[in-house]
PQR file with spaces between the fields and no chain letter, atoms N, CA, C, O and H, PARSE charges and radii, in Angstrom:
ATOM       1  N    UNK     1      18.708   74.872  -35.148 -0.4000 1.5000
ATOM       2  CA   UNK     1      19.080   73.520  -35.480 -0.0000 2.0000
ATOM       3  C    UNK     1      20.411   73.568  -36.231  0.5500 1.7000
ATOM       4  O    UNK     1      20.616   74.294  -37.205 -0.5500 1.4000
ATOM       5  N    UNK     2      21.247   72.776  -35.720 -0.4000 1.5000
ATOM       6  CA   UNK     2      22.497   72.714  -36.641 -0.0000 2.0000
ATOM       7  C    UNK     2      22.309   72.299  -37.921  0.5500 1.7000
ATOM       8  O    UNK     2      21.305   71.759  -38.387 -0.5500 1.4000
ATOM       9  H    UNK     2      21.081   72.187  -34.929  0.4000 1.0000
ATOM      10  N    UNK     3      23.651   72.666  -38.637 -0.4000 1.5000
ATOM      11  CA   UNK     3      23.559   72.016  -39.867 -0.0000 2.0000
ATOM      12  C    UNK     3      23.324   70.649  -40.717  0.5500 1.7000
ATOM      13  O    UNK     3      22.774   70.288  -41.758 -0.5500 1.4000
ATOM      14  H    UNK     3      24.466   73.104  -38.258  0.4000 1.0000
ATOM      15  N    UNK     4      24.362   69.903  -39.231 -0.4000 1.5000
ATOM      16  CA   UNK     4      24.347   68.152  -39.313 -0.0000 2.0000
ATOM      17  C    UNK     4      22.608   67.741  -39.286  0.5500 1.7000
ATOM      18  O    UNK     4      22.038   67.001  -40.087 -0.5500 1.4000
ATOM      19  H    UNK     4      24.809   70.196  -38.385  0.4000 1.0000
ATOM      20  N    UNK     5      22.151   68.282  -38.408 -0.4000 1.5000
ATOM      21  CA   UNK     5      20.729   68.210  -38.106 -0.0000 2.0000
ATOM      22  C    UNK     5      19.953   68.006  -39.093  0.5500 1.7000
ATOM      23  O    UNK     5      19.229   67.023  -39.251 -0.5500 1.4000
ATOM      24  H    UNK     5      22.614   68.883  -37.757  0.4000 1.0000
ATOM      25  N    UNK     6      20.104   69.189  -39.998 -0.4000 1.5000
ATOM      26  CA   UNK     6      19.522   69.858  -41.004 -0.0000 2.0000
ATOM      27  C    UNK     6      19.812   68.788  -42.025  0.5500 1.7000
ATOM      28  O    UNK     6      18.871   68.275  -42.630 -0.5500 1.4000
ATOM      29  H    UNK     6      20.692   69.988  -39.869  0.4000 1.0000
ATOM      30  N    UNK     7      20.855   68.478  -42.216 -0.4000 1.5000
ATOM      31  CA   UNK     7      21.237   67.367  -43.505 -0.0000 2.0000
ATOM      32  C    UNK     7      20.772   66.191  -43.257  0.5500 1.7000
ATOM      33  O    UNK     7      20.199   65.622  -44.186 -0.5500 1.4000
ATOM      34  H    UNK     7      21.620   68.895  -41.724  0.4000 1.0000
ATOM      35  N    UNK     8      20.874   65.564  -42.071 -0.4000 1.5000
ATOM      36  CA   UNK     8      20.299   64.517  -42.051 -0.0000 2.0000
ATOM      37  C    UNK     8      18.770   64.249  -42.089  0.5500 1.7000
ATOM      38  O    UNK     8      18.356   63.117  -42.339 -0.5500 1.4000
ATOM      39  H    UNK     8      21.340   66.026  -41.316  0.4000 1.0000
ATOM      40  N    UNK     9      18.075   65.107  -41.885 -0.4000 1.5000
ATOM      41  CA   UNK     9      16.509   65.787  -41.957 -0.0000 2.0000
ATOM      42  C    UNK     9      16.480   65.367  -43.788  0.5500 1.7000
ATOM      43  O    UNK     9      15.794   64.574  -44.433 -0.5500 1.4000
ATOM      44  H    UNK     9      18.411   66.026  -41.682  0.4000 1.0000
ATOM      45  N    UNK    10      17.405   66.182  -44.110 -0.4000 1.5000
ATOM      46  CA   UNK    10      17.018   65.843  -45.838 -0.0000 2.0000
ATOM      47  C    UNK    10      17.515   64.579  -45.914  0.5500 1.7000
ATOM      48  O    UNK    10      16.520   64.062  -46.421 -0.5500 1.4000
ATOM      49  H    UNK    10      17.962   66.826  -43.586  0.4000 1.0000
ATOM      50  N    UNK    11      18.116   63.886  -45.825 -0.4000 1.5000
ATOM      51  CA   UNK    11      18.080   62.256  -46.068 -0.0000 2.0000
ATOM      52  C    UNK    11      19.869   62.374  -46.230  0.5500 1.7000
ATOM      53  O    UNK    11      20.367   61.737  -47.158 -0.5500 1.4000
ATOM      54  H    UNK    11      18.924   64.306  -45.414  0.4000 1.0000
ATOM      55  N    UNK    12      20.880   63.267  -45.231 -0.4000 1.5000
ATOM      56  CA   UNK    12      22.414   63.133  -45.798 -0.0000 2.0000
ATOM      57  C    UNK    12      22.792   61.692  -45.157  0.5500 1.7000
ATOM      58  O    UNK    12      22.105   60.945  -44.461 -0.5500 1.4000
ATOM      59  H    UNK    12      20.475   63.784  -44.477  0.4000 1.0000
ATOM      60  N    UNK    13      23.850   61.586  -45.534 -0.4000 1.5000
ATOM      61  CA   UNK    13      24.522   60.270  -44.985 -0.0000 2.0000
ATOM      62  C    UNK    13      25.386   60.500  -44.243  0.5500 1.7000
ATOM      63  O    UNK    13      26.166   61.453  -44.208 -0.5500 1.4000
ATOM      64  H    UNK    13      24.408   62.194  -46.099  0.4000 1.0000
ATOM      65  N    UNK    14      25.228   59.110  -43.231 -0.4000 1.5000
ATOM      66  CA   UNK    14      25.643   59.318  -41.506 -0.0000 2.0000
ATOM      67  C    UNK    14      27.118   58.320  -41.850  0.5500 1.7000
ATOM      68  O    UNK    14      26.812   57.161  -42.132 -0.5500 1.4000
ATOM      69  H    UNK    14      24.595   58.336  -43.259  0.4000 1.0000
ATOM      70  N    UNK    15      28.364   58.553  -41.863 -0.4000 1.5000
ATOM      71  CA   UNK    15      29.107   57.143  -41.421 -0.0000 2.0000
ATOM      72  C    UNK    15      28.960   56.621  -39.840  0.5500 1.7000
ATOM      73  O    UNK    15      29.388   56.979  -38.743 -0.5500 1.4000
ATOM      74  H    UNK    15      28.612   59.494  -41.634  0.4000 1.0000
ATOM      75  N    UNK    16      28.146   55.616  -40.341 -0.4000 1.5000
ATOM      76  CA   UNK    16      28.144   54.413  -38.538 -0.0000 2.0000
ATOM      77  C    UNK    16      28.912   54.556  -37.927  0.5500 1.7000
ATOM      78  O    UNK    16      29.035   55.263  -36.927 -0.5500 1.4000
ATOM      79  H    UNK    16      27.798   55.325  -41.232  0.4000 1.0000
ATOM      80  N    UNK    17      29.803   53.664  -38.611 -0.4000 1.5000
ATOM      81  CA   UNK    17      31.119   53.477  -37.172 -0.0000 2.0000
ATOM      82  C    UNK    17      31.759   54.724  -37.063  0.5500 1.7000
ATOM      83  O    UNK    17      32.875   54.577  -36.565 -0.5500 1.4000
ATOM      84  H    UNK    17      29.702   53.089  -39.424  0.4000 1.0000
ATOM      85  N    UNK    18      31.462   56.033  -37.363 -0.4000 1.5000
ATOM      86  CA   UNK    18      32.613   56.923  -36.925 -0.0000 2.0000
ATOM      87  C    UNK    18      31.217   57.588  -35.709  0.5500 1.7000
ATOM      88  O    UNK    18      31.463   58.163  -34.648 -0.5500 1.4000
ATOM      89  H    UNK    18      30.555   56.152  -37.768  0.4000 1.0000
ATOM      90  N    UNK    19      29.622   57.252  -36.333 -0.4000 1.5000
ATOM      91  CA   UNK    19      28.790   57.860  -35.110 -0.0000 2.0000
ATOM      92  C    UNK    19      28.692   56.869  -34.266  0.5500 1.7000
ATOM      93  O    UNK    19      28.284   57.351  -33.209 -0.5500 1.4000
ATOM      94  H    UNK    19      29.422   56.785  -37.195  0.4000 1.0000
ATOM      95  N    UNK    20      28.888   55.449  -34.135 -0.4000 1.5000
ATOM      96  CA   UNK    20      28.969   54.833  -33.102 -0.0000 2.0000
ATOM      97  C    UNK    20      30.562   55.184  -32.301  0.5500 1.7000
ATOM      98  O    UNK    20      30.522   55.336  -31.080 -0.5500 1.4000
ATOM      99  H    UNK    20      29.219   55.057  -34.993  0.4000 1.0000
ATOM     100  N    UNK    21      31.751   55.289  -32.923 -0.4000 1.5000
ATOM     101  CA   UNK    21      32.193   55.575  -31.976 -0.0000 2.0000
ATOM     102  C    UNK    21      32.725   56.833  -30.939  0.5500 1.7000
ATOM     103  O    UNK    21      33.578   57.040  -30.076 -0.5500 1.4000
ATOM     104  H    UNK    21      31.783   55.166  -33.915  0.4000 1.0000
ATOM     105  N    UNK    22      31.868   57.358  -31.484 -0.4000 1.5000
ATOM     106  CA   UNK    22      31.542   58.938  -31.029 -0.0000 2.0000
ATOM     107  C    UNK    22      30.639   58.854  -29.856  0.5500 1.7000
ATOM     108  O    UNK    22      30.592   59.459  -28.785 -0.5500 1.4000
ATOM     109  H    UNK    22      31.175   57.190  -32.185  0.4000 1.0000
ATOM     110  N    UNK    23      30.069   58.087  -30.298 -0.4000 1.5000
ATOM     111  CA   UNK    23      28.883   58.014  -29.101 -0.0000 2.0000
ATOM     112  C    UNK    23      28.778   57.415  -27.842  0.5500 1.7000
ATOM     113  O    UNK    23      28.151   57.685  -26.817 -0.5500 1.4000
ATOM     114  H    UNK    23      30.107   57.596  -31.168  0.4000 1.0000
ATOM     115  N    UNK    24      29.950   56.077  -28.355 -0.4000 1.5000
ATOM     116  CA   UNK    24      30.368   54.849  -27.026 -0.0000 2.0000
ATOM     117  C    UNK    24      31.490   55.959  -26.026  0.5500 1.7000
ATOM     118  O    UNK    24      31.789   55.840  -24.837 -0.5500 1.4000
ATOM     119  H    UNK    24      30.459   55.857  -29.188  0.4000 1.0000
ATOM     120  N    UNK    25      31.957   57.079  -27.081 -0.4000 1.5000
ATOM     121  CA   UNK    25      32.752   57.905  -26.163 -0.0000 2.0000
ATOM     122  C    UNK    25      32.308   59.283  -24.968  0.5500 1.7000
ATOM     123  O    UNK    25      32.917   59.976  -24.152 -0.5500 1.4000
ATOM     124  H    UNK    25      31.715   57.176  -28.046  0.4000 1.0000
ATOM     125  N    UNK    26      30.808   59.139  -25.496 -0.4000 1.5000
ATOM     126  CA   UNK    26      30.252   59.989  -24.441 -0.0000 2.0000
ATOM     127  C    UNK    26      29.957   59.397  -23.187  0.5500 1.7000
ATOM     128  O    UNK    26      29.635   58.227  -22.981 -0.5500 1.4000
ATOM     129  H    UNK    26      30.314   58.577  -26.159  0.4000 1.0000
ATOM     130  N    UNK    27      30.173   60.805  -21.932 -0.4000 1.5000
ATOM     131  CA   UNK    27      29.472   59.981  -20.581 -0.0000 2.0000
ATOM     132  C    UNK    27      28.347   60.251  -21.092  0.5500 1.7000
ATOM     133  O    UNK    27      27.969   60.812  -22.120 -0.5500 1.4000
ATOM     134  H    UNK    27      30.435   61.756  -22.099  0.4000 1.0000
ATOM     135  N    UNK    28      27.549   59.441  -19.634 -0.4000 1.5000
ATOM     136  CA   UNK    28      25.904   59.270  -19.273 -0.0000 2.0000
ATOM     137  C    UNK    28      25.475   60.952  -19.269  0.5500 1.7000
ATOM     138  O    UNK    28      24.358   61.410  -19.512 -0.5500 1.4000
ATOM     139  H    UNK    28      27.856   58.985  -18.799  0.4000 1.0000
ATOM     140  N    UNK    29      26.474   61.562  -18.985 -0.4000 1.5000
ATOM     141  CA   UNK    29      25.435   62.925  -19.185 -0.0000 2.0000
ATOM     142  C    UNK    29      25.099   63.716  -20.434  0.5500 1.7000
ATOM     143  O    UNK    29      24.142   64.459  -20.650 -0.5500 1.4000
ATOM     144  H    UNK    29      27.381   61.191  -18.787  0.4000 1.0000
ATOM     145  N    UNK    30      26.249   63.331  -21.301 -0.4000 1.5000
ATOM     146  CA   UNK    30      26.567   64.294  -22.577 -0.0000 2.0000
ATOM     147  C    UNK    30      25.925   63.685  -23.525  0.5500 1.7000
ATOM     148  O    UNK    30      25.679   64.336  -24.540 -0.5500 1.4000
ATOM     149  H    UNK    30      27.027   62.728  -21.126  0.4000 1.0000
ATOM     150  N    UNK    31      25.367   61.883  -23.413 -0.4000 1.5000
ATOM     151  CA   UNK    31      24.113   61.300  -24.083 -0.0000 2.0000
ATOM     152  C    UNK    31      22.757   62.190  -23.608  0.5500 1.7000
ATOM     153  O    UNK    31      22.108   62.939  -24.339 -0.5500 1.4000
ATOM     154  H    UNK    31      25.567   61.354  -22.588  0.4000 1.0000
ATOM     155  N    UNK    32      22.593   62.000  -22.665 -0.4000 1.5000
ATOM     156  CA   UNK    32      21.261   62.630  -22.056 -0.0000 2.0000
ATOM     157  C    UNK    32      21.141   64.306  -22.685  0.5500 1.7000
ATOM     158  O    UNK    32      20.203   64.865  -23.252 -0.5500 1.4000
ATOM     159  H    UNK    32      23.120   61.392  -22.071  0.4000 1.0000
ATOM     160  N    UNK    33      22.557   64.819  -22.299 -0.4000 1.5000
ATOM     161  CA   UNK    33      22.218   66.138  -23.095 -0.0000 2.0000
ATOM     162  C    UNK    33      21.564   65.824  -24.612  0.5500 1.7000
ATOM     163  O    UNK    33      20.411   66.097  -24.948 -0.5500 1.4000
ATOM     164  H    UNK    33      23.320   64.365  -21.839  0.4000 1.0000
ATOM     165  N    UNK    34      22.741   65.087  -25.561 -0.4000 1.5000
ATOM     166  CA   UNK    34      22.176   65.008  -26.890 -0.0000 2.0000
ATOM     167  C    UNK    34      20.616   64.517  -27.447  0.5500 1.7000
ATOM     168  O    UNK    34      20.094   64.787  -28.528 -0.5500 1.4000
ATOM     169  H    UNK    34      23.677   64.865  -25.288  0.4000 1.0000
ATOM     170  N    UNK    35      20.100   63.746  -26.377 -0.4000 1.5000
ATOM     171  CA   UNK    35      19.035   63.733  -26.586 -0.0000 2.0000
ATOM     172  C    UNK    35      17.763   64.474  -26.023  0.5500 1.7000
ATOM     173  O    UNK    35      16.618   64.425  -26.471 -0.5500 1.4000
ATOM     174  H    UNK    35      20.524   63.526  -25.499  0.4000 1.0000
ATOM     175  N    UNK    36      18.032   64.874  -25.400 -0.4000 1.5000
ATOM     176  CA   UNK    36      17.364   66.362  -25.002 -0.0000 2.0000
ATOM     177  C    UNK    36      17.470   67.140  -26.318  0.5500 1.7000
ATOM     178  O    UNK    36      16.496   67.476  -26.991 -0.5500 1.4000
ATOM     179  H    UNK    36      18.963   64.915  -25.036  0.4000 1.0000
ATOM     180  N    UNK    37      18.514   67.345  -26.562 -0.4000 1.5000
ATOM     181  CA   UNK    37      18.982   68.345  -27.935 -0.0000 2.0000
ATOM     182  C    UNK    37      18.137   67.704  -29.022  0.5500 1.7000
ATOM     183  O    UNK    37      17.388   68.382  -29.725 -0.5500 1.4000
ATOM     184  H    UNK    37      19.306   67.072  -26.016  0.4000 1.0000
ATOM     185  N    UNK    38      18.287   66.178  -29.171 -0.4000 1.5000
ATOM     186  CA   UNK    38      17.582   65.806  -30.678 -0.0000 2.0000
ATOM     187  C    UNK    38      15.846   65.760  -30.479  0.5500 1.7000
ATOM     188  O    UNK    38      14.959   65.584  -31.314 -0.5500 1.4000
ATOM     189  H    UNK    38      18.896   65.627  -28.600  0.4000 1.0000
ATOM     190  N    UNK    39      15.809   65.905  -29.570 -0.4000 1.5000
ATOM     191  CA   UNK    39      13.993   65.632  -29.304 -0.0000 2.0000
ATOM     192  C    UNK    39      13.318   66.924  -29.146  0.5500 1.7000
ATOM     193  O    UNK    39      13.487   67.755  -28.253 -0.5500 1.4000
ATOM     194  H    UNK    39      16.530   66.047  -28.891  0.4000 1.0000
ATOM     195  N    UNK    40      12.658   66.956  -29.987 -0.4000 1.5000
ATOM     196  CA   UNK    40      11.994   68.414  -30.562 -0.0000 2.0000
ATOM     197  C    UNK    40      10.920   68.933  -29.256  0.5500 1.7000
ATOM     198  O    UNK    40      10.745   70.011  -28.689 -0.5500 1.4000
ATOM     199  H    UNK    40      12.520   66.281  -30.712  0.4000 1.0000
ATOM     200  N    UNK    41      10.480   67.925  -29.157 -0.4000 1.5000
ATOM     201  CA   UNK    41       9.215   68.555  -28.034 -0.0000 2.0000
ATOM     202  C    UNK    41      10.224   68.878  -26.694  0.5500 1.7000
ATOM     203  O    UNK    41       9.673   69.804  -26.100 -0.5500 1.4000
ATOM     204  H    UNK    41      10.622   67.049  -29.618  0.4000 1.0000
ATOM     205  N    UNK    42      11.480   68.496  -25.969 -0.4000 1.5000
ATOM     206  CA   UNK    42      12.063   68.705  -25.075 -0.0000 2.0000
ATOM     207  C    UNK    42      13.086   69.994  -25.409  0.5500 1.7000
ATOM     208  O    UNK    42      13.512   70.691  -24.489 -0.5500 1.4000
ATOM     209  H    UNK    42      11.928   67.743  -26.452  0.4000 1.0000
ATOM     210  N    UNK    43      13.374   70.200  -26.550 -0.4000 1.5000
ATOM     211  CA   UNK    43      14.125   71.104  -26.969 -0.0000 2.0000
ATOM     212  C    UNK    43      12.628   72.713  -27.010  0.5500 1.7000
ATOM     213  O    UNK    43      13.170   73.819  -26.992 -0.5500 1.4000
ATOM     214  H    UNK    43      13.027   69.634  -27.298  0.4000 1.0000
ATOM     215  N    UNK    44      11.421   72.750  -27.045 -0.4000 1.5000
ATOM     216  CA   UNK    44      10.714   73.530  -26.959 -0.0000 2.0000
ATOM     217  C    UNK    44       9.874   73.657  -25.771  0.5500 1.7000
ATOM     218  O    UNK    44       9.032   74.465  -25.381 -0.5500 1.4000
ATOM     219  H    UNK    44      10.980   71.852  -27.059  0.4000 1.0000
ATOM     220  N    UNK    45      10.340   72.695  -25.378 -0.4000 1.5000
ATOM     221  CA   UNK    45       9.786   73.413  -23.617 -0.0000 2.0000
ATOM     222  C    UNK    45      11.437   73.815  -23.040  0.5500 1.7000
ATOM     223  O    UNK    45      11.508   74.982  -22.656 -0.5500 1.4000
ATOM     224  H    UNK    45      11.025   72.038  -25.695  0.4000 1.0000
ATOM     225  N    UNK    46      12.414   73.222  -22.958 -0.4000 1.5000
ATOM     226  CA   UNK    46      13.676   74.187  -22.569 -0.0000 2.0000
ATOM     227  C    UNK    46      13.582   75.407  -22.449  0.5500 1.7000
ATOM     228  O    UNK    46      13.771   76.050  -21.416 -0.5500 1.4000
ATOM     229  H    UNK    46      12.357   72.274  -23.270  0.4000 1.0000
ATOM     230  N    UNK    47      13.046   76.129  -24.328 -0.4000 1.5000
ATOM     231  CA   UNK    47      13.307   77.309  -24.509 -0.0000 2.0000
ATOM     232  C    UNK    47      11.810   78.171  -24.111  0.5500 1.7000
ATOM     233  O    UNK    47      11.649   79.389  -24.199 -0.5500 1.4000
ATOM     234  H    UNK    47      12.893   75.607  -25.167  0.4000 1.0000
ATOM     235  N    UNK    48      10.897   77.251  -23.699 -0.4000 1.5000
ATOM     236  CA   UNK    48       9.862   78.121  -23.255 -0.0000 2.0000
ATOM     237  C    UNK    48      10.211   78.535  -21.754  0.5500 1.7000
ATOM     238  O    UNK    48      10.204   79.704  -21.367 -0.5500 1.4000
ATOM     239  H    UNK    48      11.028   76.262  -23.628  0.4000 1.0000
ATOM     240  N    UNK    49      10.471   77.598  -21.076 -0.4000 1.5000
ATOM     241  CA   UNK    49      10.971   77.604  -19.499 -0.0000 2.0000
ATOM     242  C    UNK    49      11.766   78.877  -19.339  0.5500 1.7000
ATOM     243  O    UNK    49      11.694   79.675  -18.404 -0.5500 1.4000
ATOM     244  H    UNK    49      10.477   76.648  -21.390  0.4000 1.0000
ATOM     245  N    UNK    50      12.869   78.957  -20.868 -0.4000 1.5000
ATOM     246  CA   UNK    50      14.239   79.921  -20.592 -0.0000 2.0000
ATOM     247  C    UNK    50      13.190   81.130  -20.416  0.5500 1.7000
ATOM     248  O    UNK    50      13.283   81.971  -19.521 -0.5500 1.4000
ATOM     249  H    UNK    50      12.927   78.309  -21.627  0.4000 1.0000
ATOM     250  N    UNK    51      12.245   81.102  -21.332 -0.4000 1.5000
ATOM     251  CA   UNK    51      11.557   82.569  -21.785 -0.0000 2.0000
ATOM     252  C    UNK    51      10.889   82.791  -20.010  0.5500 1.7000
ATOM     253  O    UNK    51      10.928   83.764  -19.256 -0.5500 1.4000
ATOM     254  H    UNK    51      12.169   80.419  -22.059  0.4000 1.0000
ATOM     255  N    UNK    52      10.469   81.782  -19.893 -0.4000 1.5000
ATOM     256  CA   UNK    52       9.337   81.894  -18.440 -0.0000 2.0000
ATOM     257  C    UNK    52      10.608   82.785  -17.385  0.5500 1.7000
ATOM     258  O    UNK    52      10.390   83.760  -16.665 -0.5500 1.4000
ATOM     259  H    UNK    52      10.438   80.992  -20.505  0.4000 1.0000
ATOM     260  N    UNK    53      11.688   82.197  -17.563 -0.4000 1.5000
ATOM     261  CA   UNK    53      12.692   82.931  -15.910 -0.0000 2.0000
ATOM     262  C    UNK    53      13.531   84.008  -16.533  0.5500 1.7000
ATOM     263  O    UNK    53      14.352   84.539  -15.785 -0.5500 1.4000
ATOM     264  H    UNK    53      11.865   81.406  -18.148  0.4000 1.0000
ATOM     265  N    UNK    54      13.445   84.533  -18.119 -0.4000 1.5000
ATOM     266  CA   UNK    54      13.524   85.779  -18.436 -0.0000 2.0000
ATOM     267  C    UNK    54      12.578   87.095  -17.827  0.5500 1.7000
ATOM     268  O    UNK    54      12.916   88.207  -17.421 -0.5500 1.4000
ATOM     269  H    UNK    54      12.778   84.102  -18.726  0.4000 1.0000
ATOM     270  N    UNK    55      11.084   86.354  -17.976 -0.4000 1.5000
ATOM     271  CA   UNK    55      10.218   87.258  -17.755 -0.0000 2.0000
ATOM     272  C    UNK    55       9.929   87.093  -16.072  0.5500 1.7000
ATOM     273  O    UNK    55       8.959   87.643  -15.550 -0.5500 1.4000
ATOM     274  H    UNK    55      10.809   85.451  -18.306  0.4000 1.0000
ATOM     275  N    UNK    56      10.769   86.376  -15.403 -0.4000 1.5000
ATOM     276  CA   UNK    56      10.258   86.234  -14.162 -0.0000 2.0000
ATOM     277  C    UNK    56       9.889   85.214  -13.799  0.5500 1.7000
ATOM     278  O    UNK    56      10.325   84.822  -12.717 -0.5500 1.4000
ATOM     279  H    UNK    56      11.556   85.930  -15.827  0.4000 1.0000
ATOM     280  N    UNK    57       8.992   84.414  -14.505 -0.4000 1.5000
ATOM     281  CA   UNK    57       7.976   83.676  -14.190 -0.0000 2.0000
ATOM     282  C    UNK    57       8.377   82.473  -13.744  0.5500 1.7000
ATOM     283  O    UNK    57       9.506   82.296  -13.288 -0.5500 1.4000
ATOM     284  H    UNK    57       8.638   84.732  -15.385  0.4000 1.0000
ATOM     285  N    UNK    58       7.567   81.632  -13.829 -0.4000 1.5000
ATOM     286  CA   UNK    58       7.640   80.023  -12.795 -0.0000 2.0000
ATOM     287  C    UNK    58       7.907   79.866  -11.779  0.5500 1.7000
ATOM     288  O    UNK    58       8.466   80.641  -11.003 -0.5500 1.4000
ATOM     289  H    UNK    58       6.650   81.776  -14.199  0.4000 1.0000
ATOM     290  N    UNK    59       7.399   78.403  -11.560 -0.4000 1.5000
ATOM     291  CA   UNK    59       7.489   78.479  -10.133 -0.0000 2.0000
ATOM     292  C    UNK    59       8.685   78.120   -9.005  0.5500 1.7000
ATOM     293  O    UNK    59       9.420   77.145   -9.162 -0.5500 1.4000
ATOM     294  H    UNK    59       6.945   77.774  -12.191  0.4000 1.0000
ATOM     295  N    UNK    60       8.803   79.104   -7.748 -0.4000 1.5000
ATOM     296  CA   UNK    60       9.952   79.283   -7.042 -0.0000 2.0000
ATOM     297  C    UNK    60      10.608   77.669   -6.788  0.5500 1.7000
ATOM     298  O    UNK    60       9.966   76.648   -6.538 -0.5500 1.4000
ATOM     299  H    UNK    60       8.206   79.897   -7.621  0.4000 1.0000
ATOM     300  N    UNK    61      11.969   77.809   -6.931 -0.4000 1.5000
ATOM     301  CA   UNK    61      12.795   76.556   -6.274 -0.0000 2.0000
ATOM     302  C    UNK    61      11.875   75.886   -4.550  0.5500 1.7000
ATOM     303  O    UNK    61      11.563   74.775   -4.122 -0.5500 1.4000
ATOM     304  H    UNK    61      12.490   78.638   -7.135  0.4000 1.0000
ATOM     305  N    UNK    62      11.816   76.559   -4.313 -0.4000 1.5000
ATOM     306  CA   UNK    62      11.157   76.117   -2.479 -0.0000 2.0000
ATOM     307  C    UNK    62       9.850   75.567   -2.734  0.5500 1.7000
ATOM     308  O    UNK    62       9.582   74.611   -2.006 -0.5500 1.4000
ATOM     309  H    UNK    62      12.069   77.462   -4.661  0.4000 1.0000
ATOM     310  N    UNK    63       8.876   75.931   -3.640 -0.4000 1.5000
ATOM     311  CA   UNK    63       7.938   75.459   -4.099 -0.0000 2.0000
ATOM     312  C    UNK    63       7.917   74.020   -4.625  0.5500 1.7000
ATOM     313  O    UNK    63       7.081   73.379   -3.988 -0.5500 1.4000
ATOM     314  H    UNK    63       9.094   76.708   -4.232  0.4000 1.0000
ATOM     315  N    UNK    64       8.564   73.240   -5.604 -0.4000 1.5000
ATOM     316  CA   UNK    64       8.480   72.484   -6.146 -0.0000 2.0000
ATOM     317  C    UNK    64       8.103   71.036   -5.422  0.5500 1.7000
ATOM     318  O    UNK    64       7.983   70.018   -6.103 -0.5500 1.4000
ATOM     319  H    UNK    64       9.243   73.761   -6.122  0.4000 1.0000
């Protein structure tokens, strides 16, 4: 978890308008990434998946 993460977890302070306009400046994908990133349960299946096609595992592309 980053640091920003981390601070705001303890209660740091966000300036709005510099995170709103940070945010109106992302595309549709680099939102979707960040929230993938901020959502804990999607951020721990990512890294279980990564572990699964380290060890081999899951199931084949042709399969799905």
């Amino acid at each position: 978890m980053s640091k920003a993460l981390k601070a705001l977890e303890k209660g740091g302070l966000v300036h709005l308008e510099r995170l709103g306009s940070i945010l109106r400046g992302l595309t549709p994908e680099e939102l979707e990434t960040l929230e993938l990133l901020l959502d804990r349960r999607a951020s721990a299946t990512i890294r279980h998946s990564l572990k699964e096609l380290d060890r081999g595992e899951g199931i084949p592309r042709e399969k799905w």
